[in-house]
C-alpha positions as CSV (number, residue, x, y, z in Angstrom):
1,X,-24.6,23.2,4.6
2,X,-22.2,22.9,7.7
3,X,-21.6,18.9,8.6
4,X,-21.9,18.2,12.1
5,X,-18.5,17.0,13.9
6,X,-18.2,13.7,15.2
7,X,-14.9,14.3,16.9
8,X,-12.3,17.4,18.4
9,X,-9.0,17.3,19.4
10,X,-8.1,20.8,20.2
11,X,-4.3,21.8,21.6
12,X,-3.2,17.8,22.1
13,X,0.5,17.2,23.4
14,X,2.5,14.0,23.6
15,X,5.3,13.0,25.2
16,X,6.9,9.8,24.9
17,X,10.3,8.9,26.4
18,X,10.8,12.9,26.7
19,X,10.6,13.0,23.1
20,X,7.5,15.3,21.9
21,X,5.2,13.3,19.2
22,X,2.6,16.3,19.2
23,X,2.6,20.0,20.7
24,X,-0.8,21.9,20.4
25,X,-1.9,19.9,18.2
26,X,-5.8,20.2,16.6
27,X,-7.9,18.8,14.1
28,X,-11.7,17.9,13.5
29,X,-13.6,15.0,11.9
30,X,-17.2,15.3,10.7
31,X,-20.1,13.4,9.2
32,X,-19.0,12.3,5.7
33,X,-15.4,12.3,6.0
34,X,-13.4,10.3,4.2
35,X,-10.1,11.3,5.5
36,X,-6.4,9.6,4.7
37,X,-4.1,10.2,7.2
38,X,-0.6,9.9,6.1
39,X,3.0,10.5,7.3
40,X,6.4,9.0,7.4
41,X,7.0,5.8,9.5
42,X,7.5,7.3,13.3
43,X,5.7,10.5,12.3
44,X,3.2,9.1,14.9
45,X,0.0,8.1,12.2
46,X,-1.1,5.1,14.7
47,X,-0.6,7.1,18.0
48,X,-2.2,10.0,16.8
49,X,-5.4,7.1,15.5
50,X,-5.1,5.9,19.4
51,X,-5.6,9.3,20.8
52,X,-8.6,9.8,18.5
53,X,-9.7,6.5,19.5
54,X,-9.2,7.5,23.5
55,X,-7.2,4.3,24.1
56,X,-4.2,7.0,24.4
57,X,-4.3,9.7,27.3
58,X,-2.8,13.0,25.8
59,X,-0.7,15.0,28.2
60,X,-2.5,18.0,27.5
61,X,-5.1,19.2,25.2
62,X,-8.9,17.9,24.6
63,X,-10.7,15.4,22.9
64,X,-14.4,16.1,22.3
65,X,-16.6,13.8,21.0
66,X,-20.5,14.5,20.8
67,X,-23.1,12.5,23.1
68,X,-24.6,9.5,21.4
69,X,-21.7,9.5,18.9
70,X,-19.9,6.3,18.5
71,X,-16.4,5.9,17.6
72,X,-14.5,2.2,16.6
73,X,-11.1,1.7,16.1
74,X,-9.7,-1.3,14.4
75,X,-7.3,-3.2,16.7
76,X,-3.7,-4.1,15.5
77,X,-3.8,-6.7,17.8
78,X,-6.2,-7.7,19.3
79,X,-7.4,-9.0,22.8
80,X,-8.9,-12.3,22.1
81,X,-8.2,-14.2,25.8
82,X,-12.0,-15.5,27.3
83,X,-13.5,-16.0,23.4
84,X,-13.7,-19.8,21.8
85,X,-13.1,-18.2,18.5
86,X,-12.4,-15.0,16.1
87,X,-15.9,-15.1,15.2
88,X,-17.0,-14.9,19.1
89,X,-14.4,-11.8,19.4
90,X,-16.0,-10.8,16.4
91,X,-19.4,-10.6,17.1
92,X,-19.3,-9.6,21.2
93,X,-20.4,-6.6,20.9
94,X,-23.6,-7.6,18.7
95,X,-26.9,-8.6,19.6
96,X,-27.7,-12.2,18.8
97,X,-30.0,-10.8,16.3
98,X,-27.0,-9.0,15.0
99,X,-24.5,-11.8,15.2
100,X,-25.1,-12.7,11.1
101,X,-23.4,-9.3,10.7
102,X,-20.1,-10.8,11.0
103,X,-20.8,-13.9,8.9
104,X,-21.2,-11.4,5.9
105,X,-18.1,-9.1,6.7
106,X,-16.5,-12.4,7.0
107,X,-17.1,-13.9,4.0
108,X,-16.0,-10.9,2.0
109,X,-12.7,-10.8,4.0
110,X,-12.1,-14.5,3.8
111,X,-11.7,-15.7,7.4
112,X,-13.8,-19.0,9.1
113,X,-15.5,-17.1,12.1
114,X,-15.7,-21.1,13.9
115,X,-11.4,-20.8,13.8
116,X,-10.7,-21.3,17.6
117,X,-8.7,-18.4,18.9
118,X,-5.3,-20.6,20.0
119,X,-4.8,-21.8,16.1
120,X,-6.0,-18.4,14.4
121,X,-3.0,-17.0,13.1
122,X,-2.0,-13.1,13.5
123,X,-3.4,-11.9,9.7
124,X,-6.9,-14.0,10.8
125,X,-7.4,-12.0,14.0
126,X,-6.8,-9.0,12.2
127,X,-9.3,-9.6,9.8
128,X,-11.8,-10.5,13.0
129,X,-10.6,-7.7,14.1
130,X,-11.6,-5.6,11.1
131,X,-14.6,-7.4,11.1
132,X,-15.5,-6.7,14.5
133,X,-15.7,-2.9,13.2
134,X,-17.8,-3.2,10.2
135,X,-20.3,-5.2,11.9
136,X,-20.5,-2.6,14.9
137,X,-20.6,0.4,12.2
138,X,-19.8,3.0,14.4
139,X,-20.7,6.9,13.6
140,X,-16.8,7.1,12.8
141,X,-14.1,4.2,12.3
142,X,-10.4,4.5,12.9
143,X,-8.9,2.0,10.3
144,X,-5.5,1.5,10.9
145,X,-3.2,-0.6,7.6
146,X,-7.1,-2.3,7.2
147,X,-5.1,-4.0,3.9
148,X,-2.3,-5.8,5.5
149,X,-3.0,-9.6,5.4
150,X,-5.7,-9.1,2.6
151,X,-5.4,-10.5,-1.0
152,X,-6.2,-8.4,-4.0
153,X,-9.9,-9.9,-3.6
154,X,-10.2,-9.0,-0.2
155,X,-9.3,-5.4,-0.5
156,X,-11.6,-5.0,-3.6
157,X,-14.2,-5.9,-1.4
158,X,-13.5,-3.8,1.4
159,X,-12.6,-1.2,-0.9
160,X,-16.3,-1.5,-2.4
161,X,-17.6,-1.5,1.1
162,X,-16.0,1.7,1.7
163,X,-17.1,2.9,-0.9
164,X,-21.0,2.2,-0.3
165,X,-21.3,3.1,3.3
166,X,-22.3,6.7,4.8
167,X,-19.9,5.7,7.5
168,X,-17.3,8.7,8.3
169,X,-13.4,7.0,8.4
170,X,-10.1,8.3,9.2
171,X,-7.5,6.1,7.2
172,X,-4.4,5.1,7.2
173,X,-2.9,2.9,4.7
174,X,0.4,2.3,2.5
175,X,-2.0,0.9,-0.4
176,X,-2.0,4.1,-2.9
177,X,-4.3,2.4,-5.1
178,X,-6.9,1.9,-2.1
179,X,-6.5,5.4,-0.7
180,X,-7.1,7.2,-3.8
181,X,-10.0,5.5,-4.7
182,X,-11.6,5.9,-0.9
183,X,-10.3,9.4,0.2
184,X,-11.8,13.0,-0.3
185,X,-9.5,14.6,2.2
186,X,-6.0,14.2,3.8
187,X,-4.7,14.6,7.6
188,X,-0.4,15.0,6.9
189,X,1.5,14.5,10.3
190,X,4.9,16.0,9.4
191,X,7.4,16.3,12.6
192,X,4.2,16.7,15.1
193,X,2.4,18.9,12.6
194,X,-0.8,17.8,11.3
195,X,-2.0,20.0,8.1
196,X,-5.0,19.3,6.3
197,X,-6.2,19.5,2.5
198,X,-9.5,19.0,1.4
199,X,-8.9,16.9,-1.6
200,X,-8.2,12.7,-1.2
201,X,-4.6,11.2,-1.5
202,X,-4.3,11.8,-5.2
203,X,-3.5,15.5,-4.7
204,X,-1.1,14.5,-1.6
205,X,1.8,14.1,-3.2
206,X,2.0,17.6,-5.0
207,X,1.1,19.6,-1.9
208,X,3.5,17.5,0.0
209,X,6.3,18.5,-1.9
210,X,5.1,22.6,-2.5
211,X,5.1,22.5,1.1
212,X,8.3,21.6,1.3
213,X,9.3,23.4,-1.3
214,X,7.8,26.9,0.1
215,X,9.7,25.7,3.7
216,X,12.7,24.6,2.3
217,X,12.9,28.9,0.4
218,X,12.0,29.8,3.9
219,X,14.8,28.6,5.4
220,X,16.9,30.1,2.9
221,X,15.5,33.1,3.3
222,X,16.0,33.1,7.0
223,X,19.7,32.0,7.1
224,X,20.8,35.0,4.0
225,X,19.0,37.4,6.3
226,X,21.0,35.7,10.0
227,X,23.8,35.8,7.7
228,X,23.6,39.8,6.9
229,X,22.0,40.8,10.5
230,X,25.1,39.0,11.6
231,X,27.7,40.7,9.4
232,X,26.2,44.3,10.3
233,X,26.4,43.6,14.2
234,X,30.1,42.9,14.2
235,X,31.2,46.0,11.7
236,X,28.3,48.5,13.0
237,X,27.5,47.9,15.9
238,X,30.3,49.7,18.3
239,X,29.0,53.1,16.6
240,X,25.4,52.5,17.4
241,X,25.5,50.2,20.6
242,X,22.5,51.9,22.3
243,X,20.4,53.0,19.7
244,X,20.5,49.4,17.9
245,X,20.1,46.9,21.0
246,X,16.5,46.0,19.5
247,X,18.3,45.1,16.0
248,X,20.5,42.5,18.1
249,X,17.8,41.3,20.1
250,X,15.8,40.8,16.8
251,X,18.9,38.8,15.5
252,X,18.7,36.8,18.5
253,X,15.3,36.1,17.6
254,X,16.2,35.0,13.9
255,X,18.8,33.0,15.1
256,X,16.1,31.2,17.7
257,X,13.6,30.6,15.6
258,X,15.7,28.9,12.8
259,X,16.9,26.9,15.9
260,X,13.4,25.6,16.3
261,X,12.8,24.5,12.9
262,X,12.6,20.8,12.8
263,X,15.0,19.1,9.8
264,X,12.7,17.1,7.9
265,X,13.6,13.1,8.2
266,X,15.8,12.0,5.0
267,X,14.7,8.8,2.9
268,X,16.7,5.6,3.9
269,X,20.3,5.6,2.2
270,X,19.1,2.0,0.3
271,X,21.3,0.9,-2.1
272,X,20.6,-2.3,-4.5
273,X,23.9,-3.4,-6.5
274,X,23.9,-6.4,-8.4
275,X,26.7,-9.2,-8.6
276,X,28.5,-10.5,-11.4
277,X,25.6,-11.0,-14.5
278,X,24.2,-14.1,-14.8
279,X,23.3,-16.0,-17.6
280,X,20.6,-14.7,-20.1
281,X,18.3,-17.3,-18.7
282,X,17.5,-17.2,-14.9
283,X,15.0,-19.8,-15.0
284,X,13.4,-22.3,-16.9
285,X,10.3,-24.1,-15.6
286,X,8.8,-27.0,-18.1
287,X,5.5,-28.6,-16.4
288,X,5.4,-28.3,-12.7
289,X,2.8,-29.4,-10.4
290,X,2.4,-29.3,-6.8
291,X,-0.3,-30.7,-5.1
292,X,-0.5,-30.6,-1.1
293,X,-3.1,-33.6,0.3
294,X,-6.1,-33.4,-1.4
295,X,-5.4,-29.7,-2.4
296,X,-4.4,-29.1,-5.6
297,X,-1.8,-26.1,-5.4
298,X,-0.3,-25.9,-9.3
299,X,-1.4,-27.4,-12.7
300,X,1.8,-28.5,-15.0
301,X,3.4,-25.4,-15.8
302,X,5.6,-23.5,-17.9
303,X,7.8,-20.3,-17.2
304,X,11.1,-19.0,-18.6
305,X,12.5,-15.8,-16.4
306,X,15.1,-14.3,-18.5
307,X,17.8,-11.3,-17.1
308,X,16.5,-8.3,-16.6
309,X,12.7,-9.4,-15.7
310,X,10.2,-8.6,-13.2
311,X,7.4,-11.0,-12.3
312,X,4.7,-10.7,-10.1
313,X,3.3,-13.4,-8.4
314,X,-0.7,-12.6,-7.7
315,X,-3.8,-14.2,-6.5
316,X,-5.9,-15.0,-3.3
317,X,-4.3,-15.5,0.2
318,X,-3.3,-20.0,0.0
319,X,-3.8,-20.0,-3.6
320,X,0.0,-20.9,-4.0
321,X,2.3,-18.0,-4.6
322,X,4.5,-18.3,-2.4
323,X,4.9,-22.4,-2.9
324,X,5.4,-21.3,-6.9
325,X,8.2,-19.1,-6.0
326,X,9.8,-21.5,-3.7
327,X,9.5,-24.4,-6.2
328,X,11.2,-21.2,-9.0
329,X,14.0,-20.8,-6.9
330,X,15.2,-24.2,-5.6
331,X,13.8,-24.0,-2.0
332,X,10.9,-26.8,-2.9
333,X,10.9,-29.4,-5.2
334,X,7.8,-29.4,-7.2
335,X,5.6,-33.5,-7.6
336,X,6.4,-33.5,-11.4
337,X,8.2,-31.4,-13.9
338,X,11.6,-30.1,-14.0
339,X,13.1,-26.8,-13.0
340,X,16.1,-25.3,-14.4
341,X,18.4,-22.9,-12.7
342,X,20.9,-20.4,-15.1
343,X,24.0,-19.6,-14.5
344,X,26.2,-17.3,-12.0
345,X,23.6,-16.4,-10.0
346,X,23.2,-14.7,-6.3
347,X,19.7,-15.1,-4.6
348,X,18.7,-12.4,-2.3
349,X,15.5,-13.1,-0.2
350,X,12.7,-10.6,1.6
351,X,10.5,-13.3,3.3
352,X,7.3,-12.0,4.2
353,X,7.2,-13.7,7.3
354,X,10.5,-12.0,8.5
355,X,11.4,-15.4,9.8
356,X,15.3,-14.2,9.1
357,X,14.9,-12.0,11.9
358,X,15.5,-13.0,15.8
359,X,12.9,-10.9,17.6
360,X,14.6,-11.8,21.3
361,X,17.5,-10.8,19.8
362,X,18.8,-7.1,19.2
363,X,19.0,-5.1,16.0
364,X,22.8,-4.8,16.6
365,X,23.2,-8.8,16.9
366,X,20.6,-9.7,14.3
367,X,23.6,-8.1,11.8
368,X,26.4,-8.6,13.5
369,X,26.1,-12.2,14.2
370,X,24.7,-12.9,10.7
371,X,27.6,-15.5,9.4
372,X,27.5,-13.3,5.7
373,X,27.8,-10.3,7.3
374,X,29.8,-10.2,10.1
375,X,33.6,-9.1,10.0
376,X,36.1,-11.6,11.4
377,X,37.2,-10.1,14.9
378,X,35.2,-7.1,14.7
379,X,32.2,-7.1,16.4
380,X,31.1,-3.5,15.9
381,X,31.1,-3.6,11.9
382,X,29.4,-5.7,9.2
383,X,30.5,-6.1,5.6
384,X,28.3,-4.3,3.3
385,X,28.5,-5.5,-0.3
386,X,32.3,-6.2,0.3
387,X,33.2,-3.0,2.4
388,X,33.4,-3.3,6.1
389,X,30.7,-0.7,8.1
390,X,30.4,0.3,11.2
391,X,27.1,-1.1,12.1
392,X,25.5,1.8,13.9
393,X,26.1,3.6,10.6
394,X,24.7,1.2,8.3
395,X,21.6,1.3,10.6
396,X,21.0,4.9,10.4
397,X,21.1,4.4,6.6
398,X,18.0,2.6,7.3
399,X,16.5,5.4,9.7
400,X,17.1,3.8,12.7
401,X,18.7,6.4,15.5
402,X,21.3,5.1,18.1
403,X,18.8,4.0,20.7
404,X,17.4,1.6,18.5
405,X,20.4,-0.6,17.7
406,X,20.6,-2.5,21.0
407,X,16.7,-2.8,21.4
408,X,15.1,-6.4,20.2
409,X,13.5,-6.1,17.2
410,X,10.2,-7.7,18.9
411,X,9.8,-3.9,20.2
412,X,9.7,-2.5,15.9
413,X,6.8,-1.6,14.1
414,X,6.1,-3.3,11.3
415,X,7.5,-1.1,8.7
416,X,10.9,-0.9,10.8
417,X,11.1,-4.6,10.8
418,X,10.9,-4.3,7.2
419,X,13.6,-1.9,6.3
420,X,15.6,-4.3,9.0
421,X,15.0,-7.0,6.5
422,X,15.7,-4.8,3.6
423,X,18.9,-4.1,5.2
424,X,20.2,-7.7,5.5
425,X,19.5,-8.1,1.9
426,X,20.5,-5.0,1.1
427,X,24.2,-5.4,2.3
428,X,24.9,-8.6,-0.5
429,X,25.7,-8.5,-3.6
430,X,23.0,-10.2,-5.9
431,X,21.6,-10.8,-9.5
432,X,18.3,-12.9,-8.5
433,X,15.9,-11.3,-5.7
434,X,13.2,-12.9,-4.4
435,X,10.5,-10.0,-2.6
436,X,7.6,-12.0,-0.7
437,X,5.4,-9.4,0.5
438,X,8.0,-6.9,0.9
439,X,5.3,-3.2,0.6
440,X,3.6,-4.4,4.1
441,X,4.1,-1.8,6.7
442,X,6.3,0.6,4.5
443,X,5.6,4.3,4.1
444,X,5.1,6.1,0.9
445,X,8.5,7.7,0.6
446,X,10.4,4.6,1.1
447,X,8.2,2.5,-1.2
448,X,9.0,5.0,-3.7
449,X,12.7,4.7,-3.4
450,X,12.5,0.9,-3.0
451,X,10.6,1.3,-6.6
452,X,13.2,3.7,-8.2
453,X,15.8,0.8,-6.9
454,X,14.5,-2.0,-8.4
455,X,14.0,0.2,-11.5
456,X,17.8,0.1,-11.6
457,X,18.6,-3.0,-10.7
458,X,20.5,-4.7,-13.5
459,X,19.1,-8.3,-11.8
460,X,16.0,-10.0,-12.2
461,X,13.3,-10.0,-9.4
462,X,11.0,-11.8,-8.4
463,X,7.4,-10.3,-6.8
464,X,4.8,-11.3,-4.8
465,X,2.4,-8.3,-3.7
466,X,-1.1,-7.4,-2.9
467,X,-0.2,-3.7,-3.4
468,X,-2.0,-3.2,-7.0
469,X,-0.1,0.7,-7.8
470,X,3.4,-1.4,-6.8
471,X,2.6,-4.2,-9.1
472,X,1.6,-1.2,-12.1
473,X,5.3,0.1,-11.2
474,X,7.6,-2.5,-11.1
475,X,6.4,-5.8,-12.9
476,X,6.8,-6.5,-16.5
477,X,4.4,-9.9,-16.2
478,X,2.3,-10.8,-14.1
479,X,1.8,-14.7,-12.9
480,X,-2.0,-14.9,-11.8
481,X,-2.6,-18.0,-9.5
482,X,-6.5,-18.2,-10.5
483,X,-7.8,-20.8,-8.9
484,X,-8.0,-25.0,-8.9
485,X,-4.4,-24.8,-9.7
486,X,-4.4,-22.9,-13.0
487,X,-1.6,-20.0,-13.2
488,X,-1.7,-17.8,-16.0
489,X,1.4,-15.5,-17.4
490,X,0.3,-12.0,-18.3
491,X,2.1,-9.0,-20.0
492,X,2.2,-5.8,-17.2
493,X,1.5,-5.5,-13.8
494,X,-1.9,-5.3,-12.1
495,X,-3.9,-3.0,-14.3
496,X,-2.6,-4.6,-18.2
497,X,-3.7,-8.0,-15.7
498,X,-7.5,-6.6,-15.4
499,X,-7.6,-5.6,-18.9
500,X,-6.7,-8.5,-20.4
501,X,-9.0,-11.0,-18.5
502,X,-11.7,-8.1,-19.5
503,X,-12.6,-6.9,-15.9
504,X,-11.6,-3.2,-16.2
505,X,-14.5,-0.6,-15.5
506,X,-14.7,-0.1,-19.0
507,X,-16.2,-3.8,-19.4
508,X,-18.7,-4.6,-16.6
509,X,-20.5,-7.6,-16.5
510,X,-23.4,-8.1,-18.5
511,X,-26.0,-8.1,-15.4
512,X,-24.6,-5.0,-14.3
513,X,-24.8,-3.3,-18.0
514,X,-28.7,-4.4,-18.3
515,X,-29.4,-2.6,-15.1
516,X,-27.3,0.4,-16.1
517,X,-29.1,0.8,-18.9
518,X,-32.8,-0.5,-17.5
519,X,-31.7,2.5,-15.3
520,X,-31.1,4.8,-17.9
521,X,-34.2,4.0,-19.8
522,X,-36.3,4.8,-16.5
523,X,-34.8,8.1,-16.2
524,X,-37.2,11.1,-18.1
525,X,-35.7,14.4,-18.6
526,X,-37.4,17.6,-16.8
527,X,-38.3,18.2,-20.4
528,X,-39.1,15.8,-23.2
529,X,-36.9,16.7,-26.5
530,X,-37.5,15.8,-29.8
531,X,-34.8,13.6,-31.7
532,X,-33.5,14.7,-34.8
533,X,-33.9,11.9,-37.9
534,X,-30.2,10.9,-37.5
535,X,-30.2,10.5,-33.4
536,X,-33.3,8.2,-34.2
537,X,-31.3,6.1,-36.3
538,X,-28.6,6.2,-34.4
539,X,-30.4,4.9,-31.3
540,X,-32.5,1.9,-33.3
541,X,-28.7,0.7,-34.7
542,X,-26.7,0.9,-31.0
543,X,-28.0,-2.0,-29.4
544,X,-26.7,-4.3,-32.4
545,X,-23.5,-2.2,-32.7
546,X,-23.3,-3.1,-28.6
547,X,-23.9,-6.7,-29.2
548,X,-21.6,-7.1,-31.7
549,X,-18.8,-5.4,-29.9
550,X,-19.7,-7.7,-27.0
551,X,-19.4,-11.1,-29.1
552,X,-15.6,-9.9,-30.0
553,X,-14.4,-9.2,-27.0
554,X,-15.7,-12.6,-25.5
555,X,-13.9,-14.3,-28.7
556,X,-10.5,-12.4,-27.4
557,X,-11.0,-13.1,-24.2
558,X,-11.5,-17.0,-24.8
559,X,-8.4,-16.3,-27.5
560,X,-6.1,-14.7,-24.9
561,X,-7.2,-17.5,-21.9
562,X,-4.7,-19.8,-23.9
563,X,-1.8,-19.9,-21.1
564,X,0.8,-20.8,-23.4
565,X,-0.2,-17.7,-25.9
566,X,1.7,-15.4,-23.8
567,X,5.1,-16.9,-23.7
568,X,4.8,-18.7,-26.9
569,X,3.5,-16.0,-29.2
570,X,4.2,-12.9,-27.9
571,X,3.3,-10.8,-30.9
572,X,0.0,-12.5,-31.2
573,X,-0.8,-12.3,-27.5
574,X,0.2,-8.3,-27.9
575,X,-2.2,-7.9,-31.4
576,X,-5.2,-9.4,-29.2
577,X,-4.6,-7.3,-26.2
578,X,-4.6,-4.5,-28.3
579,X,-7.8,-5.3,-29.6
580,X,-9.9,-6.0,-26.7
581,X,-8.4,-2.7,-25.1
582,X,-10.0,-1.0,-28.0
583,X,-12.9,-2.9,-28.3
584,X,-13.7,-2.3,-24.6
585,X,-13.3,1.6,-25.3
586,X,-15.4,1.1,-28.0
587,X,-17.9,-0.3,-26.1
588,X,-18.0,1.8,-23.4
589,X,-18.3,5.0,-25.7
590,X,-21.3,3.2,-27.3
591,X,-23.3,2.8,-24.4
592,X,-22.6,6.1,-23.1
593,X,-24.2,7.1,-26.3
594,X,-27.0,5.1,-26.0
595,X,-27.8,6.0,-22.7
596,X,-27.7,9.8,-23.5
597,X,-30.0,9.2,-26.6
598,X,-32.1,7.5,-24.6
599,X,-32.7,9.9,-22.1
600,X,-33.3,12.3,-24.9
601,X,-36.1,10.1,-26.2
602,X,-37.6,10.6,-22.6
């Protein structure tokens, strides 16, 4: 059955700066969609949302969008001027009937919809923001980086949210984790190309790169054959001039249309090198606390960092990560307990709030003027790990073009601030980084390559991250902050996290299990069949065989809450993770079986 479309652009062209972003450029969204739209930073994903969104005037081309169909689009920053507070902003669009809306979106995005709008801070107005749009519920919402300035908690629920509504949405997002979970089809803006698959982001990925690949023999196949055209019009030609004029005009043609083809944009030239080695232990942690006012931020802790780790710092937005890390590295001294610092070491540091970054200033004198990395006498080069560089040069490393270096870096985009950042870090030597936040705003490609760096880095890092698939790819344990001061050491990233405080899909809660299977039970096949003697048995023994798999996975559990088990007896810790795991498989299998038996039994 054919779905309706909510909106058309058909032949769209942009222009900015004389530089085209699009040229005849169409694509349709209908009822249902659940569209990711994804693309290199400055492949023109947000301008192209804007245009969809009508708060962008195309130079030419159509947008269509059918009467009584409603559209929202999720401000990046949004107007708040005339409202008391975010919730106000929030909810003007509402009826007061309406208004309680927002107080439910709020609560599962974690913002106070009373905070005035002069003290709300930029990641609380985005959340009103975001907000603003789910309380509305449009026919079709434009989310634009919806995750940035959401803890793991957050974007679960928003995630579920997502998941629930009939609500058509066009997404963009570096989040992997949340875009393959939420995404049937994909929009891929590629140098003001915008292709379409109708599969979600997991496929991306491979059809990305048989694109390229199919382009990339094209080309080939189109220079070899300029190459021979070429050959044959200086040795044959003076026999045959009138005869073969078409032949040179079609070599003309060749060599135009190779002309036109657009080189794709490279990844950033990032390199990570590590100093001299430090000592086998980085740092060694023996019961800190914190506690700010009334709040309590940490419970006496332990932690010992050795060489070569990677730990992840998780938990809800003011739970404490960040004060941990600082407290870890020296920058904050903790209310009790000791901290230990090895030996030899260099500390690198991504701060998430790019506060190592002059925004009035340019992107030329933020290096340049930078006391560890500017050149005595030259002001045109910067030392990069030791080596003096041009600085234009070492910008376009980082995918900036020649235009860019004497701009202020208040006029970047988020991700360009970012690789900025990851620039200056990027140009020292070091054996100790310190990554607060560092996946906001980045594309896929350069995530990955930021991951395959830190995958070779002979250092130790340090990670704090809402991103879940970054956290599965880089951290080898995983620090949860889990509320009234209690911070937990786990083996893995984000996933081995979930598995071992039992919250994977494979071990819902108990309420949820007893209406799964209430549900099941209710369910009578179109036919009633007969079960045989041993499916009879079978289904009379599952529910004890449930139950009893149930009692040993809350004794691990309880077993593996110990916060000391982890660092203390590792083998232990690893014998009882392996044992829930397969006890949660084993439970899972069991009520499928159930489930299927009973619908059997009719």
């Amino acid at each position: 059955m054919a779905r309706a479309p909510l909106l058309q652009l058909s032949d769209i062209s942009l222009t900015f700066g004389g530089e085209p972003i699009f040229s005849d450029l169409g694509l349709v969204v209908q009822q249902g969609d659940r569209v990711a739209l994804v693309g290199r930073n400055g492949s023109g994903k947000s301008t192209l949302m804007k245009v969809m969104a009508a708060l962008v005037e195309a130079d030419s081309g159509s947008r269509v969008v059918p009467p009584g169909t409603s559209v929202g689009y999720m401000e990046q920053d949004p107007d708040m001027s005339g409202f008391a507070t975010i919730g106000d902003y929030a909810a003007s669009a509402l009826d007061e009937t309406e208004a309680y809306k927002v107080d439910m979106v709020a609560d599962g995005l974690k913002f106070d919809p009373s905070t005035p709008v002069e003290t709300a801070s930029g990641g609380e107005k985005r959340r009103a923001a975001l907000a603003k749009l789910m309380a509305e519920a449009p026919d079709l919402m434009l989310l634009d980086e919806p995750t940035n300035h959401l803890d793991i908690q957050a974007i679960q629920w928003l995630e579920d949210e997502l998941k629930a509504t009939r609500t058509a949405y066009v997404l963009i997002s570096h989040d992997r984790a949340f875009l393959r979970a939420l995404t049937k089809a994909t929009l891929w803006i590629d140098r003001g190309v915008v292709r379409r698959q109708e599969q979600g982001f997991d496929a991306f990925e491979a059809w990305r790169d048989k694109t390229w690949e199919e382009e990339d023999d094209q080309r080939h196949k189109l220079d070899r054959k300029i190459k021979a055209e070429a050959r044959w019009a200086v040795e044959g030609i003076s026999a045959r001039r009138k005869r073969n004029q078409g032949r040179v005009r079609a070599l003309q043609e060749l060599r135009k249309t190779r002309s036109s083809m657009i080189r794709r944009q490279g990844a950033a030239d990032m390199a990570l090198e590590s100093g001299p080695k430090s000592g086998k232990k980085v740092i060694e942690a023996e019961g800190i606390s914190k506690t700010y006012g009334e709040k309590l931020i940490l419970r006496p802790f332990d932690l010992k960092v050795q060489r070569g780790d990677r730990v992840a710092f998780i938990g809800p937005n003011g739970a404490g990560k960040t004060t941990l890390l600082k407290m870890l590295i020296g920058q904050e001294e903790p209310d009790a307990g000791t901290v230990k610092m090895g030996t030899n070491l260099e500390l690198a540091v991504f701060d998430q709030t790019r506060a190592q970054l002059n925004p009035d200033m340019t992107l030329w004198d933020n290096l340049t003027l930078d006391p560890e990395m500017a050149v005595s006498g030259r002001s045109d080069q910067v030392m990069v790990r030791g080596t003096p560089k041009h600085v234009v040069g070492y910008l376009k490393d980082f995918l900036f073009d020649e235009r860019q270096v004497r701009a202020p870096v208040r006029s970047l985009s988020g991700g360009e601030k970012a690789r900025l950042l990851l620039a200056r870090i990027m140009a020292r030597e070091s054996n100790l980084l310190v990554l607060d936040e560092p996946t906001n705003d980045l594309d896929i490609e350069t995530l990955d390559l930021l991951q395959e760096l830190l995958d070779d880095y002979d250092g130790t890092v340090l990670l704090v991250s809402h991103d879940r698939d970054f956290l599965d790819r880089v951290a080898t344990t995983t620090i949860a902050m889990e509320g009234q001061g209690q911070a937990t050491a786990y083996a893995g990233g984000w996933t081995d996290y979930q598995s071992q405080r039992g919250t994977v899909d494979a071990m819902p809660d108990p309420v949820k299990r007893r209406a799964r299977q209430d549900e099941a039970a209710q369910k009578t096949a179109p036919k009633a069949e007969e079960l045989s003697f041993t499916e009879k048995h079978r289904l009379e023994e599952l529910p004890s065989v449930i139950e009893r798999l149930e009692a040993e996975i809350a004794k691990l559990e309880e077993f593996l809450m110990d916060p000391d088990l982890f660092t203390k007896e590792p083998a232990k810790f690893q014998k009882a993770t392996d044992a829930l795991v397969e006890r949660q498989g084993a439970l899972a299998m069991a009520e499928e079986e159930w489930m299927t038996l009973e619908e059997k039994a009719g």
